[in-house]
MIGURO-53517 format. One record per residue (C-alpha): residue in three letters; x, z, y. Coordinates in pm, whole numbers, plus 50000, padded with zeros to 5 digits. Example, Ala and Ser with C-alpha at 12.3 -4.5 7.8 and 13.67 -1.06 7.14 Angstrom:
BEGIN
ALA512305078049550 SER513675071449894 
//
This chain:
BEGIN
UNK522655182455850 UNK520075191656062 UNK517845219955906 UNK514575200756034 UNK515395171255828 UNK515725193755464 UNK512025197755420 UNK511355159955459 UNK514685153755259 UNK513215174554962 UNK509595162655021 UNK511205126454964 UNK513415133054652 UNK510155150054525 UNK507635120354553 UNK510375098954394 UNK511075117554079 UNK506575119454074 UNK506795083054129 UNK509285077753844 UNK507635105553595 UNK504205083153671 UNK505555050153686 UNK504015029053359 UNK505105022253026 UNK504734991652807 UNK503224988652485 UNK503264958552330 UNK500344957851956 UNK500634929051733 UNK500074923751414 UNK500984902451086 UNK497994900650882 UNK495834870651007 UNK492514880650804 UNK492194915050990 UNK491734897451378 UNK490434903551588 UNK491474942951614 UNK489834963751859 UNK492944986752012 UNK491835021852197 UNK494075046252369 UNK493035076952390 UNK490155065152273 UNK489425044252576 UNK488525006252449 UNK491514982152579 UNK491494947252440 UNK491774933052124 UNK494954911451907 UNK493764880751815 UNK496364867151665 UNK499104872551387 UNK502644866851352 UNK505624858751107 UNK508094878351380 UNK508184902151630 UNK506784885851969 UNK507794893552319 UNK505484912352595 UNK502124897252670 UNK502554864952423 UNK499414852752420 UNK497574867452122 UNK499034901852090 UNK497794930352356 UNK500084942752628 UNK499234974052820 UNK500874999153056 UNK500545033052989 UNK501985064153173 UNK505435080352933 UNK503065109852800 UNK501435112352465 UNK498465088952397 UNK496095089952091 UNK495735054851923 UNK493045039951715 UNK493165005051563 UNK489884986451397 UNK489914955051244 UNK487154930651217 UNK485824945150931 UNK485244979351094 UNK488024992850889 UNK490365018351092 UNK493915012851094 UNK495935042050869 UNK499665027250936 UNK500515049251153 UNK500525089151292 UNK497945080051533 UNK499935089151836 UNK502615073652073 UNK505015086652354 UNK506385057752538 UNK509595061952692 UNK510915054953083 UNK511995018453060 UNK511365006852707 UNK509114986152554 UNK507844995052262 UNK506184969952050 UNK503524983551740 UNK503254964751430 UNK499974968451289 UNK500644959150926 UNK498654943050681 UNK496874958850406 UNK496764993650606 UNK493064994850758 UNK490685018450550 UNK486905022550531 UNK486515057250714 UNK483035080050803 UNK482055060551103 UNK480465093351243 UNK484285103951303 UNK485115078051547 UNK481625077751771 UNK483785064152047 UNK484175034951854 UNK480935022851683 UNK478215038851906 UNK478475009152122 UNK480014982051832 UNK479404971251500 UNK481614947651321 UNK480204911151384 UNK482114903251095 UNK481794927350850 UNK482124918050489 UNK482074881150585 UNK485524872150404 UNK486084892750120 UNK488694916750102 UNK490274926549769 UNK491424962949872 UNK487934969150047 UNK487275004649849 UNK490505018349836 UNK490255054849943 UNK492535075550226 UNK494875089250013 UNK498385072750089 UNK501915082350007 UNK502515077050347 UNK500135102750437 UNK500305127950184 UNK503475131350008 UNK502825161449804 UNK501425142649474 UNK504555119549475 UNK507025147849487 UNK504905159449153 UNK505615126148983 UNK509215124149070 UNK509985158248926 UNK507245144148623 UNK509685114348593 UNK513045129848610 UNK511435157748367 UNK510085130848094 UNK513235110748135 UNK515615139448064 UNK513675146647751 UNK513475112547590 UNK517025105747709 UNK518385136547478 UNK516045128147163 UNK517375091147194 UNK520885096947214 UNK520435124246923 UNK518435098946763 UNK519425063146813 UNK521595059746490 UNK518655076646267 UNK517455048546037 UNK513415037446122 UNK511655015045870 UNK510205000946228 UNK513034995946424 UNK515014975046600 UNK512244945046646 UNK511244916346899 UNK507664912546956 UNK504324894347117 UNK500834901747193 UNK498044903347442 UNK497324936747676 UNK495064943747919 UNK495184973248156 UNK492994990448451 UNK494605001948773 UNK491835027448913 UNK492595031849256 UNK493754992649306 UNK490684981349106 UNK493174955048943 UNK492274946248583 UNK495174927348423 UNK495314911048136 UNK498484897748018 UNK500984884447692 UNK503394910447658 UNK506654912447492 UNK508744939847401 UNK512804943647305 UNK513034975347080 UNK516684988247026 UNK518095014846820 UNK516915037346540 UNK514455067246533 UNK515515069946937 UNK515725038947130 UNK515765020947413 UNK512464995347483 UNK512834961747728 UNK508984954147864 UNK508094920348029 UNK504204905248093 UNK502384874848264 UNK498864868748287 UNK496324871448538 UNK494354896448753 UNK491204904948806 UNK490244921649172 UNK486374929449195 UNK485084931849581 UNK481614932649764 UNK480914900149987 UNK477984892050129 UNK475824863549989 UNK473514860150362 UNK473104875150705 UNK471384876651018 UNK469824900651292 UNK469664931051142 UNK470184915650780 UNK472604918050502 UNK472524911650130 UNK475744920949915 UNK476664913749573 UNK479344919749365 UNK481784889649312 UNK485644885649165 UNK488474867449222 UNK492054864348983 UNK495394863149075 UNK498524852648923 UNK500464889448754 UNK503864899748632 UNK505704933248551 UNK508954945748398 UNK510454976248288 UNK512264995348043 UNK511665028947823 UNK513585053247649 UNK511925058847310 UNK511775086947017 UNK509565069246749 UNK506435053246858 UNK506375077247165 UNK508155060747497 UNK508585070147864 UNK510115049848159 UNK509265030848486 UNK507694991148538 UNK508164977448829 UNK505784943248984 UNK507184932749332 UNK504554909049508 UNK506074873449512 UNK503814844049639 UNK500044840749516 UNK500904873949350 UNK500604897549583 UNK499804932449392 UNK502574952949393 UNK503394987049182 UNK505695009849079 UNK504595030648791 UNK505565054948543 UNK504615042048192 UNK503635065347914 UNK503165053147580 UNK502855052147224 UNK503185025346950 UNK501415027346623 UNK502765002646380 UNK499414996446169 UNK501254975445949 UNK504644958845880 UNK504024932246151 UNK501454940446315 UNK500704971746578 UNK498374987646887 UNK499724998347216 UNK498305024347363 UNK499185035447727 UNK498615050348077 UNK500425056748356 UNK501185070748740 UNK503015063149043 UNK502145042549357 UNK501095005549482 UNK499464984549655 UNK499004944749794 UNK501344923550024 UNK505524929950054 UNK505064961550223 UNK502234975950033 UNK503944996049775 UNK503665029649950 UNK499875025449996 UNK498295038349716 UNK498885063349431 UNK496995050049098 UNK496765059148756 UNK496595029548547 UNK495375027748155 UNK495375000247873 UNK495154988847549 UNK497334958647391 UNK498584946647056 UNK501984936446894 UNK503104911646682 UNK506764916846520 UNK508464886646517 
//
């Protein structure tokens, strides 16, 4: 080969692997929650376009609705705000598209949190939410804190968990043919509980299976309703808003099971959200019976572990729910 031609040979070779580095990426955002649209998409924290509209499934590149965008295969900083001004906490807050794939975002519903506004200047110096607080939203107040997030609380209440269930799993099996005056029973009554973070107030007929002697083992089922406080706004206009506190209910439902020494019981319930119902939780339940008389007794309880609302809210939220019910020995 002629020597002249190698510098223009490697001058070539060297614009096409530039070209290729450079050449764009796409990134297709949708999303599957309906009530959050229009969101507001940056990257790196340059305004883009917005989604305005949800679906069931994933959709293909630029469907009409979602937001398609070419971006260069480097690392990008993304933001995500929904109608409500609420800023979108599913995910790290970074992407690095890859050479020829498309990679398609999910924002999720139920994952947008109030944040300090003076944070994210790029967004609201030059926006504020038409639509804020116009539909209510039942999560509105949740804070930051996510499992998702911050893992180091959960790790504490697994090794809580495993510790209280080791413990009440030796005094039952020590303790399960012990005669108790109390035990084994079936019985019904009324509770009503307070998740914290969730602001879910539930009030429910409970019944309890109690097995065994002095140790045990406890079968837990309720059904009732809930009660999910929320600001809305009453009236606005230029400049203009009045809020008030309002309420809505919702269909509730939980099992679970305990391992009992006594009137004192540890183990897990479990609410999945199904339909109308859409709180979900996964809590550990700490308890403790007192029979005031022969059929009748109080329940006292509280709890910890995580939840949240829709079929992929579980991980959301940690909480620390508390309540009071009553028993009737059938």
């Amino acid at each position: 080969m002629n020597r002249l031609h190698l510098p223009v040979l490697t001058a070539v070779i060297l614009l096409l692997c530039a070209a290729g580095a450079a050449r764009a990426q796409s990134i297709c955002f949708w999303t599957d929650d309906a009530d959050v649209v229009p969101v507001r998409i940056y990257v790196d924290q340059e305004y883009i376009g917005d989604v305005t509209a949800a679906f069931s499934q994933q959709p293909v590149l630029d469907t009409e609705g979602t937001l398609s965008v070419d971006t260069t295969p480097q690392r990008h900083e993304l933001t995500a705000v929904d109608k409500y001004g609420r800023v979108y906490k599913g995910w790290s807050g970074h992407v690095n598209p890859r050479e020829g794939e498309i990679l398609y975002l999910r924002i999720r519903g139920g994952r947008f949190r109030e944040v300090d506004r003076a944070d994210y200047n790029f967004v609201f110096l030059d926006w504020a939410p038409l639509f804020l607080y116009t539909r209510p939203h039942r999560h509105y107040h949740l804070p930051d804190l996510s499992p998702l997030e911050d893992n180091g609380p959960l790790i504490g209440m697994a090794v809580a968990a495993v510790g209280a269930s080791a413990a009440m799993g030796v005094a039952t099996a020590k303790n399960w043919d012990q005669p108790d005056s109390r035990f084994p029973y079936f019985a019904i009554g009324l509770g009503t509980e307070y998740f914290s973070t969730l602001k879910n107030w539930r009030n429910v007929v409970q019944m309890k299976a109690r097995f065994g002697g002095l140790g045990g083992l406890s079968l837990l089922a309720d059904a009732g309703f809930s009660y999910f406080p929320y600001t809305g706004i009453s009236s606005y206009g230029a400049g203009y808003e009045e809020l008030r506190l309002r309420g809505d209910t919702a269909f509730t439902w939980s099992i679970g099971a305990t391992l009992d020494y006594g009137g004192f019981n540890f183990g897990v319930r479990y609410k999945p959200a199904f339909g109308t119902s859409d709180d979900t939780f996964l809590m550990g339940r700490v308890a403790y019976d007192w029979w005031v008389s022969k059929h009748f007794g109080l329940d006292f309880h509280a709890g910890f572990g995580v939840g949240g609302y829709g079929t992929e809210g579980l991980m959301d939220h940690y909480d620390f729910p508390f309540g009071i019910g009553f028993l009737v020995r059938l």
